[in-house]
N, CA, C and O atoms as CSV, one atom per row, in Angstrom:
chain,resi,resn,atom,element,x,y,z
A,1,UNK,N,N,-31.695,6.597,89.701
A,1,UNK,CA,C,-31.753,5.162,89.512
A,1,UNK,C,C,-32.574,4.516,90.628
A,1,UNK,O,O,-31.928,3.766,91.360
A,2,UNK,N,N,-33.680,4.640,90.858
A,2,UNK,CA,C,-34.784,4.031,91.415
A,2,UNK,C,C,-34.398,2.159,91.523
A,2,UNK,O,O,-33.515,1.575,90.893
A,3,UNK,N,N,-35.159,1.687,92.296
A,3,UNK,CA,C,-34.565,-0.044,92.451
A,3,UNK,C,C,-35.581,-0.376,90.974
A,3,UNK,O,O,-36.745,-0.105,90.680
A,4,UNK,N,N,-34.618,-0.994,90.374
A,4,UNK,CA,C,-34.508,-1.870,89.021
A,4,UNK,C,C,-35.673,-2.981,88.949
A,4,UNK,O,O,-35.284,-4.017,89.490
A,5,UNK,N,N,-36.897,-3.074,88.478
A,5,UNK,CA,C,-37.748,-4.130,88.591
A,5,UNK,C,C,-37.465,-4.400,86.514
A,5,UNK,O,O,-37.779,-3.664,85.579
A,6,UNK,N,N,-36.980,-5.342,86.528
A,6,UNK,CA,C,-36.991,-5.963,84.947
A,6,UNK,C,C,-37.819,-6.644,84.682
A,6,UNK,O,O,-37.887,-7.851,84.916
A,7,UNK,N,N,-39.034,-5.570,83.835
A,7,UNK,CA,C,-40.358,-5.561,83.251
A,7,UNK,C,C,-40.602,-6.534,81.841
A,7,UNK,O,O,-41.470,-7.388,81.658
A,8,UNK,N,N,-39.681,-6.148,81.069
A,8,UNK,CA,C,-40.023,-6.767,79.795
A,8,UNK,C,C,-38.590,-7.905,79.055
A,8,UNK,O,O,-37.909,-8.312,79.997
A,9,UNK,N,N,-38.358,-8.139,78.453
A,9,UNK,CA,C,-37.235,-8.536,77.455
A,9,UNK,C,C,-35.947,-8.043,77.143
A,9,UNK,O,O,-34.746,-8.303,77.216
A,10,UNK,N,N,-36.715,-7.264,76.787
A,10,UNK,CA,C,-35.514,-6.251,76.439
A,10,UNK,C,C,-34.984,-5.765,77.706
A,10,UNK,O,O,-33.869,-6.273,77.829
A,11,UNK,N,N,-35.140,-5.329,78.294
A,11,UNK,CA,C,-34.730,-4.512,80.166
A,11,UNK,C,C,-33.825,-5.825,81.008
A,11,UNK,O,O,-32.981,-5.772,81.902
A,12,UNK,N,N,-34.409,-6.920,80.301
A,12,UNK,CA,C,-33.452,-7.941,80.731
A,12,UNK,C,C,-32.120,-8.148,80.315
A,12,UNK,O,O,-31.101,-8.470,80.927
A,13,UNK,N,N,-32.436,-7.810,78.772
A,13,UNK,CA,C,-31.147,-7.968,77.628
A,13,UNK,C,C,-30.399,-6.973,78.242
A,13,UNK,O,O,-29.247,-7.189,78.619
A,14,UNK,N,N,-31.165,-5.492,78.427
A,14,UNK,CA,C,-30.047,-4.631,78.620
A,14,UNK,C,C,-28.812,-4.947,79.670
A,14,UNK,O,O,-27.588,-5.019,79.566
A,15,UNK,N,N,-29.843,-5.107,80.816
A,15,UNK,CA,C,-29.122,-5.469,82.024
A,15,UNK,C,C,-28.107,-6.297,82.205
A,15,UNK,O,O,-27.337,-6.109,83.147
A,16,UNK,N,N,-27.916,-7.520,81.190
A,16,UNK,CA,C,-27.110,-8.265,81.397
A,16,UNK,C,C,-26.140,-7.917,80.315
A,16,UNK,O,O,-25.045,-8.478,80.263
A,17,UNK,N,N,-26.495,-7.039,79.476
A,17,UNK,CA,C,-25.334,-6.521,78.281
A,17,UNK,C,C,-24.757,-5.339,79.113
A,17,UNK,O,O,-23.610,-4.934,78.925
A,18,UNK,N,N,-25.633,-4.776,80.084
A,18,UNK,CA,C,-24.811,-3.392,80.837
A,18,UNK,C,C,-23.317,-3.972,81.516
A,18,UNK,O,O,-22.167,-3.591,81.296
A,19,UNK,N,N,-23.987,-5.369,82.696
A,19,UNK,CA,C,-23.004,-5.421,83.489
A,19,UNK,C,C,-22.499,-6.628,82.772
A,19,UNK,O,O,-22.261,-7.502,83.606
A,20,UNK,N,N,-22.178,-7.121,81.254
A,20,UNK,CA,C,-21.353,-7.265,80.574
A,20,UNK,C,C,-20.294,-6.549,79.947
A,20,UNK,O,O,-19.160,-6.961,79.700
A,21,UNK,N,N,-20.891,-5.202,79.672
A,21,UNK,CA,C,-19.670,-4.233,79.137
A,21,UNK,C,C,-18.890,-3.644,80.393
A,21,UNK,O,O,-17.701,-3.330,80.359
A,22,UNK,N,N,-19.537,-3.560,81.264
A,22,UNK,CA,C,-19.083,-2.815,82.688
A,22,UNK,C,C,-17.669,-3.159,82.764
A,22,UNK,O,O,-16.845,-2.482,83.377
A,23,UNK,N,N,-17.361,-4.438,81.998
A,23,UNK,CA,C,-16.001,-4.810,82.618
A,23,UNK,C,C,-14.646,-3.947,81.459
A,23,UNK,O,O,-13.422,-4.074,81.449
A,24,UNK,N,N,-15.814,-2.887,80.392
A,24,UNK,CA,C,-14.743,-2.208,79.658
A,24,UNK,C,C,-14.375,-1.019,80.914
A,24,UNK,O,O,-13.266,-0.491,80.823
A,25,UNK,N,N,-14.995,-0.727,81.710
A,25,UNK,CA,C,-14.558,0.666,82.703
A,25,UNK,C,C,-14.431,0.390,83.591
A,25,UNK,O,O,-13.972,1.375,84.168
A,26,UNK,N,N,-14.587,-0.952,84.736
A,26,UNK,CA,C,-14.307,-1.259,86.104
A,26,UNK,C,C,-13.249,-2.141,85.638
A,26,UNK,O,O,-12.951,-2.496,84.497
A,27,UNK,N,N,-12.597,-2.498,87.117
A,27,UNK,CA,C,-11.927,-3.787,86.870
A,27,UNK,C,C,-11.925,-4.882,86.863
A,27,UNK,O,O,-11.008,-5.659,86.597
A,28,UNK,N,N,-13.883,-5.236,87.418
A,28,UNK,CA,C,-14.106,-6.309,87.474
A,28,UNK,C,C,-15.363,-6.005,86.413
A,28,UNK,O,O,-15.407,-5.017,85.680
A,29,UNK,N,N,-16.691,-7.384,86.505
A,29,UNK,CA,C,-17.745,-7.154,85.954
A,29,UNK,C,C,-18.451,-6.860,87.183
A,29,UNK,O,O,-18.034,-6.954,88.338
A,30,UNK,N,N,-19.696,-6.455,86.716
A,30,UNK,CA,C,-20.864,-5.892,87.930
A,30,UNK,C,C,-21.309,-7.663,88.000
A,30,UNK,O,O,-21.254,-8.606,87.210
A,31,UNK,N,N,-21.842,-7.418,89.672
A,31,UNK,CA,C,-22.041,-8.388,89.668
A,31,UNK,C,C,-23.840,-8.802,89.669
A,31,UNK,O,O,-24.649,-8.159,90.338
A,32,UNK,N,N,-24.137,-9.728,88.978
A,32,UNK,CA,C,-25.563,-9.795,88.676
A,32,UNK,C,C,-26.443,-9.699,89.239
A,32,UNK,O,O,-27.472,-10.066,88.672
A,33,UNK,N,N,-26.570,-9.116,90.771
A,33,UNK,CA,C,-27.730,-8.666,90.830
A,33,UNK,C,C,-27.340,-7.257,91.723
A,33,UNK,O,O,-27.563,-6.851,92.863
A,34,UNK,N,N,-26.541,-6.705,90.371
A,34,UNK,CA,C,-26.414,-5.022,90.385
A,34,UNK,C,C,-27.527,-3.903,90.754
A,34,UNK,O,O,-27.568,-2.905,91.473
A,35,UNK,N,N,-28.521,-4.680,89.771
A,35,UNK,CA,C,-29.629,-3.276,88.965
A,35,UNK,C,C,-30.261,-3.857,90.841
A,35,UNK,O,O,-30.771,-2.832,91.292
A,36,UNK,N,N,-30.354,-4.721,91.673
A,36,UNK,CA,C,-31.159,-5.077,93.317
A,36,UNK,C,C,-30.681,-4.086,93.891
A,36,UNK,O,O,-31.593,-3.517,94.492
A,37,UNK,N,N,-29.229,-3.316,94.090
A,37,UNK,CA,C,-28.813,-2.776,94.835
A,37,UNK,C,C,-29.250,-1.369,95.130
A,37,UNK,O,O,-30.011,-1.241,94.171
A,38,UNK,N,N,-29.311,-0.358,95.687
A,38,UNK,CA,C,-29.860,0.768,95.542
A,38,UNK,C,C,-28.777,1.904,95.064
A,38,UNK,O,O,-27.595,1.684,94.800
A,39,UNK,N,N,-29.376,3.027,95.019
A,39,UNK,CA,C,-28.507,4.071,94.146
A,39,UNK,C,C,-26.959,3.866,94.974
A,39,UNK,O,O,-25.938,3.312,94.565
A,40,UNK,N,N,-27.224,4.513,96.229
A,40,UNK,CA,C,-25.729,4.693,97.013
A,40,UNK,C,C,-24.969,3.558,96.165
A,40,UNK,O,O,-24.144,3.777,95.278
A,41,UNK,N,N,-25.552,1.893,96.756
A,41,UNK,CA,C,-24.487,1.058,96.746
A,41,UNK,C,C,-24.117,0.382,95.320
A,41,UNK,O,O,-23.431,-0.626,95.151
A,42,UNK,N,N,-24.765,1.217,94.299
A,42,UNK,CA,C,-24.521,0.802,93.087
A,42,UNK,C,C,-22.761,2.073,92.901
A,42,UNK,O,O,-21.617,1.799,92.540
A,43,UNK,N,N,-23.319,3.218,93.298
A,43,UNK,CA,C,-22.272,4.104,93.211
A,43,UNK,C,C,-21.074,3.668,93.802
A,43,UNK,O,O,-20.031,3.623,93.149
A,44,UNK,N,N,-21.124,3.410,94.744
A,44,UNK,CA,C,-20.017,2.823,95.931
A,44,UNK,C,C,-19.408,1.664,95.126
A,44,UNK,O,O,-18.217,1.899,94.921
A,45,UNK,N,N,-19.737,0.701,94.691
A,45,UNK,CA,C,-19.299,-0.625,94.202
A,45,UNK,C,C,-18.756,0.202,92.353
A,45,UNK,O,O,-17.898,-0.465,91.777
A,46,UNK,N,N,-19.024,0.916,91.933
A,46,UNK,CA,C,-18.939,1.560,90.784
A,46,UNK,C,C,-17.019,1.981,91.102
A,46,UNK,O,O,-16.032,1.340,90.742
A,47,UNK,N,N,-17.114,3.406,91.969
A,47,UNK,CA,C,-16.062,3.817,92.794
A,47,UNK,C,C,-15.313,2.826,93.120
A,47,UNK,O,O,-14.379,2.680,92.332
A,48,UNK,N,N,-15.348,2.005,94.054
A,48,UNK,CA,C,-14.210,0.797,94.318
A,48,UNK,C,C,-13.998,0.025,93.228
A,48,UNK,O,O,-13.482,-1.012,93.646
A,49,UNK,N,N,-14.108,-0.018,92.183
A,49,UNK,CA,C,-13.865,-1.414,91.116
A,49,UNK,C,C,-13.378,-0.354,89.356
A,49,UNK,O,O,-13.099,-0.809,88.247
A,50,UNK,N,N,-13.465,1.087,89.824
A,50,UNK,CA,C,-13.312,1.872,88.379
A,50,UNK,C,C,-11.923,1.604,87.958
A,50,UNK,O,O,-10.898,1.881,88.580
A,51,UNK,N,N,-12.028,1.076,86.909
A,51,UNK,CA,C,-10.688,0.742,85.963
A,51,UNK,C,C,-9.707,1.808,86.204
A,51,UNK,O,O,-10.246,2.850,86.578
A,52,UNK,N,N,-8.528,1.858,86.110
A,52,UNK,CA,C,-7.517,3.069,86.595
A,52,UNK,C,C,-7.521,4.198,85.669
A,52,UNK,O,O,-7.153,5.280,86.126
A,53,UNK,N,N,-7.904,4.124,84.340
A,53,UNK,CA,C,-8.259,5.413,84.163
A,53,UNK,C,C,-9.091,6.341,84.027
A,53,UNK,O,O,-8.999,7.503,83.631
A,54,UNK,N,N,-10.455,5.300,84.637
A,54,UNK,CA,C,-11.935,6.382,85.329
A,54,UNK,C,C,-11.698,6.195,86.911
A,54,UNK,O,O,-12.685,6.150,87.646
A,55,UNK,N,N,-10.463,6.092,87.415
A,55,UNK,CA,C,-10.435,6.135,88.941
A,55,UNK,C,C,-10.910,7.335,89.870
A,55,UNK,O,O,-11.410,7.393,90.994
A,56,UNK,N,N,-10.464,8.437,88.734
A,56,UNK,CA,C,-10.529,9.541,89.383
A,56,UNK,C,C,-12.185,10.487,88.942
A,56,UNK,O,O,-12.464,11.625,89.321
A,57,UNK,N,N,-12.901,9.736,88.213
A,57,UNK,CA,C,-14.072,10.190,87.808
A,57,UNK,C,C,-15.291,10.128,88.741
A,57,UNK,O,O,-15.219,9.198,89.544
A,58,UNK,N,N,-16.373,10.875,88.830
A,58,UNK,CA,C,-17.494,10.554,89.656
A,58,UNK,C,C,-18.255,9.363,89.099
A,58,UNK,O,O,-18.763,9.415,87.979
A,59,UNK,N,N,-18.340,8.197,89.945
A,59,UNK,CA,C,-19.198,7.105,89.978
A,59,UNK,C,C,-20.356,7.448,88.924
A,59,UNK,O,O,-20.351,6.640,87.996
A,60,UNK,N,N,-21.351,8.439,88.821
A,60,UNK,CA,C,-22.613,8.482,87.571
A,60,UNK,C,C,-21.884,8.538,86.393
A,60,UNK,O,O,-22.360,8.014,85.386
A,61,UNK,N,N,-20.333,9.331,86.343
A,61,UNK,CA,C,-20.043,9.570,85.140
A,61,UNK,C,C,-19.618,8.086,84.498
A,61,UNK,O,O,-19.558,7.993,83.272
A,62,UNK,N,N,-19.359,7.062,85.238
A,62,UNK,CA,C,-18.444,5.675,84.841
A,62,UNK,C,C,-19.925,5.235,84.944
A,62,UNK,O,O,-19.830,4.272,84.183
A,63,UNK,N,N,-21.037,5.232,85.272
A,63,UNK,CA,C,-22.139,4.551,85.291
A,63,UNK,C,C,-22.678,4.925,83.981
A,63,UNK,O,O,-23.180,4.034,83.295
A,64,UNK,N,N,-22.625,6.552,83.396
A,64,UNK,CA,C,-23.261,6.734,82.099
A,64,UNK,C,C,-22.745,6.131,80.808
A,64,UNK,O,O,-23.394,5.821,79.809
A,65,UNK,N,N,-21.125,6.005,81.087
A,65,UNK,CA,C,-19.925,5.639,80.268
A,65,UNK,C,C,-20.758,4.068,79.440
A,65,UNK,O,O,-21.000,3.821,78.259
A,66,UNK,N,N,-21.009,3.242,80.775
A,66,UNK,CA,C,-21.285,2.617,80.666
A,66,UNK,C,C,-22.783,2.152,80.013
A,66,UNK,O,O,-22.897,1.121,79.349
A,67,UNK,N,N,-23.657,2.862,80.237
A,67,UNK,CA,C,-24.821,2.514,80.078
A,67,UNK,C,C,-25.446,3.419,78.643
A,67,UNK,O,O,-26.608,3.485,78.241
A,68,UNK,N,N,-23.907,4.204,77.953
A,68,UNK,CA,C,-24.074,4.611,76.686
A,68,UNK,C,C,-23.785,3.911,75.989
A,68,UNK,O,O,-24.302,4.026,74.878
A,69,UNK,N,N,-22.894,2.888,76.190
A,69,UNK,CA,C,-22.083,1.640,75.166
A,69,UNK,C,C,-23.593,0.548,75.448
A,69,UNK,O,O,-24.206,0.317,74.406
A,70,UNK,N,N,-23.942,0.168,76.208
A,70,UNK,CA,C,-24.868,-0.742,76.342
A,70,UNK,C,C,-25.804,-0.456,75.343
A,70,UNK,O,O,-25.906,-1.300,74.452
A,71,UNK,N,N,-27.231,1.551,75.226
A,71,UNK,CA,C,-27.430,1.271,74.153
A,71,UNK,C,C,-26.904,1.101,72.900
A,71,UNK,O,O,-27.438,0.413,72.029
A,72,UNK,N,N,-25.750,1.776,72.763
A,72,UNK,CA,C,-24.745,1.786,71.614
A,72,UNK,C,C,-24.889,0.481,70.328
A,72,UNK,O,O,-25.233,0.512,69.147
A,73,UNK,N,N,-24.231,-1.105,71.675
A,73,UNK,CA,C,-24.360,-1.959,71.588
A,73,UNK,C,C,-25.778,-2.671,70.944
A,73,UNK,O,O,-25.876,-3.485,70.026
A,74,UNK,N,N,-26.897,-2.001,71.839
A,74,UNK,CA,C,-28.129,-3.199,71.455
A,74,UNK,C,C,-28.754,-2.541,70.399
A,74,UNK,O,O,-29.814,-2.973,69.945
A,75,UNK,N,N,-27.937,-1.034,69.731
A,75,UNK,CA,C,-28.631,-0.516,68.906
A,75,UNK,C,C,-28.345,-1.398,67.681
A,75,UNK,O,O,-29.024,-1.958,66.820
A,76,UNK,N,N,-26.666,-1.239,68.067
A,76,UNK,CA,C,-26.366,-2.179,66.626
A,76,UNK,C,C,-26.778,-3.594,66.486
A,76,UNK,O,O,-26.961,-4.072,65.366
A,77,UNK,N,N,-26.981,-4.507,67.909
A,77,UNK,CA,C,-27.629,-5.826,67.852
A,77,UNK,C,C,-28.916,-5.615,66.970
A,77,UNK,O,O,-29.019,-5.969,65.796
A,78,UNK,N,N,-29.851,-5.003,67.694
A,78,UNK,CA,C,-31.275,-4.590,66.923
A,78,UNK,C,C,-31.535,-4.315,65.659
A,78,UNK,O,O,-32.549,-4.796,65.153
A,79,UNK,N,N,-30.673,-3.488,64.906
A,79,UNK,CA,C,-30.592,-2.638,63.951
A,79,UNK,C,C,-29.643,-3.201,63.135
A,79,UNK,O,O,-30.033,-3.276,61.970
A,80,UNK,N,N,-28.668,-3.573,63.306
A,80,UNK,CA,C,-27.518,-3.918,62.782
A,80,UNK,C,C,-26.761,-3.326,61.709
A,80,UNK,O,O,-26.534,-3.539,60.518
A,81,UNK,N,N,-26.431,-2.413,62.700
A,81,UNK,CA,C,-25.628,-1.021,62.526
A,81,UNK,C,C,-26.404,0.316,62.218
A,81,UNK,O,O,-25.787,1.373,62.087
């Protein structure tokens, strides 16, 4: 996860639909200017805030969790269903 430069439209949509769903696996939402932070402190803030039953999971795995429902989500926005 390289630092996040949001190029087009869509990369925007995602981003704000990512750390919209985020709040199905943390306990809070990410906070918006997530994708600024760098790898470590995206992981770190991932780890401290994982909902109690990805507590015990590695930070990428609650980051993929997440960022599979996001396309999931804009597939069905896009597509609609």
């Amino acid at each position: 996860m390289p630092d996040y430069m949001i190029e087009s439209e869509k990369d925007e949509k995602y981003c704000k639909l990512f750390i919209r769903l985020s709040g199905h696996f943390l306990a809070v939402h990410l906070e918006d200017d997530f994708f600024e932070l760098d790898d470590d402190a995206q992981m770190a803030y991932i780890s401290e805030y994982a909902w109690e039953p990805f507590e015990y999971h590695e930070p990428q795995d609650v980051y993929d969790l997440i960022d599979n429902l996001t396309y999931e989500v804009m597939h069905i926005i896009e597509k609609g269903i």
